[in-house]
C-alpha positions as CSV (number, residue, x, y, z in Angstrom):
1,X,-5.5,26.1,-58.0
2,X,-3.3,26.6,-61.3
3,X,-4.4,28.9,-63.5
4,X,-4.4,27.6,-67.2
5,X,-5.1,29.6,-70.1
6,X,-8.4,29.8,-72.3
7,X,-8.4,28.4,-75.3
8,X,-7.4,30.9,-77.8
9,X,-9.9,29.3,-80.9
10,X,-13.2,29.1,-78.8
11,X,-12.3,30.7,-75.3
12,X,-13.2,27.9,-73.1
13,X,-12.1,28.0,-70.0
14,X,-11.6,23.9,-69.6
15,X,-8.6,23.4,-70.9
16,X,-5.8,21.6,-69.3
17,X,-2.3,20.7,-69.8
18,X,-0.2,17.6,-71.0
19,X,3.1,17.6,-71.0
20,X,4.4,21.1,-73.0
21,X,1.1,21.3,-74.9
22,X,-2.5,22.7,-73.4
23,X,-5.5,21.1,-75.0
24,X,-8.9,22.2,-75.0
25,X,-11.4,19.4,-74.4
26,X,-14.3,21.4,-76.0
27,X,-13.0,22.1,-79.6
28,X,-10.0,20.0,-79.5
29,X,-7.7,22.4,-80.1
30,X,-4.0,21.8,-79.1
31,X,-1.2,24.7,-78.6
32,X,2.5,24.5,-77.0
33,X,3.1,26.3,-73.8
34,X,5.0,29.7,-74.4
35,X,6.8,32.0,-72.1
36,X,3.7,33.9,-71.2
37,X,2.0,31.7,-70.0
38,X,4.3,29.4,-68.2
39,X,4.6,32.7,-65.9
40,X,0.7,33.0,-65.8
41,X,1.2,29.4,-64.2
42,X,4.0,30.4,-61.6
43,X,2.4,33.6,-60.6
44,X,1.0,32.8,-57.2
45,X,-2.3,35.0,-55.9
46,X,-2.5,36.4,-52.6
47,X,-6.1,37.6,-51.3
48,X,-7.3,38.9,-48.2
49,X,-9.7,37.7,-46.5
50,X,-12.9,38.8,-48.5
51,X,-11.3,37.5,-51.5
52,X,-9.3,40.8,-52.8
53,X,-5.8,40.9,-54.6
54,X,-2.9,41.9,-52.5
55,X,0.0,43.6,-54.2
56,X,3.2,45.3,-52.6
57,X,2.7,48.4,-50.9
58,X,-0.8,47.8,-50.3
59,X,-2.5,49.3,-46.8
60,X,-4.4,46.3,-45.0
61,X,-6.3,46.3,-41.7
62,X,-6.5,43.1,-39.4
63,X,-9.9,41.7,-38.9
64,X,-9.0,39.6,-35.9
65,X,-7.2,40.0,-32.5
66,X,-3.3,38.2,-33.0
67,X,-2.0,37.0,-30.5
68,X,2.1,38.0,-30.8
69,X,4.3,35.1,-29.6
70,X,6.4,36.2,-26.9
71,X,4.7,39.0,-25.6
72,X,1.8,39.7,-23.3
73,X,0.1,41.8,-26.3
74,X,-1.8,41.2,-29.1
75,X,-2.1,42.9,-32.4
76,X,-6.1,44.8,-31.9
77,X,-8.7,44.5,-34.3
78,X,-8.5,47.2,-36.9
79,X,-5.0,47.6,-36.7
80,X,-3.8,49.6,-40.1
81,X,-0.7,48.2,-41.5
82,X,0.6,50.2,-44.1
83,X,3.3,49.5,-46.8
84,X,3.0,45.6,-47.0
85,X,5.2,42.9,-49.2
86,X,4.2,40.0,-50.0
87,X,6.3,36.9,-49.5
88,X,6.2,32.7,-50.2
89,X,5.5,30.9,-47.0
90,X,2.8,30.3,-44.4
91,X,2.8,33.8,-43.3
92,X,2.6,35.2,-46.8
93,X,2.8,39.6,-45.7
94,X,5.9,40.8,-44.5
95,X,4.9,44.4,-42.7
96,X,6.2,46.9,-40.0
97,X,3.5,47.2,-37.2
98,X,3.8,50.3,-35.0
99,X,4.4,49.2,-31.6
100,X,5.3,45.9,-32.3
101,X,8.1,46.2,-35.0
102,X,8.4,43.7,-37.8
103,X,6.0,40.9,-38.6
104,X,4.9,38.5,-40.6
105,X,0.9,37.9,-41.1
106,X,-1.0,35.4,-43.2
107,X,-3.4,37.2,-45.3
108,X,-6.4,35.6,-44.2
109,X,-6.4,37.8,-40.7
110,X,-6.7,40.7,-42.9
111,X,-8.7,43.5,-45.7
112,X,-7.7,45.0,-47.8
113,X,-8.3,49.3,-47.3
């Protein structure tokens, strides 16, 4: 889901965009697009799985046994991985796992500590 602006003469939170311009259908007020907030619209959100936000060098802990492809392990529940980064793609944490070495993890199968 994008994340558009509120309107910045009655603070609705319905606005929506057309073309370079936002409008809000509430008041009718029209404004361009700026620098600000085109990066508020790229800026992608990554939460864990009970809906907090992930940032770099965040500590998580997996939720769920993962199965590691091509080994006979599995990554245990309550696992800590520290020292995450966060990166486009299915499998949107790039961490170090002790035992295991260097993995990726979708940030559903995780919290946030």
């Amino acid at each position: 889901m994008s994340r558009l602006p509120a309107c910045p003469k009655c603070n609705s939170l319905y606005t929506y965009e057309d073309q370079n311009t936002f409008i809000c259908p509430e008041c009718s007020h029209e404004w361009t697009i700026d620098k600000e907030s085109e990066e508020l619209k790229n800026e992608k959100i990554i939460k864990d799985a009970n809906g907090n936000i992930l940032q770099d060098g965040d500590t998580v802990c997996v939720i769920k046994d993962l199965k590691v492809k091509g080994s006979s392990t599995s990554v245990k529940v309550g696992t800590k991985v520290k020292n995450i980064k966060l990166v486009d793609g299915d499998h949107d944490i790039d961490c170090r796992i002790d035992g295991f070495g260097s993995m990726k993890l979708k940030s559903q199968f995780v919290k946030k500590i």
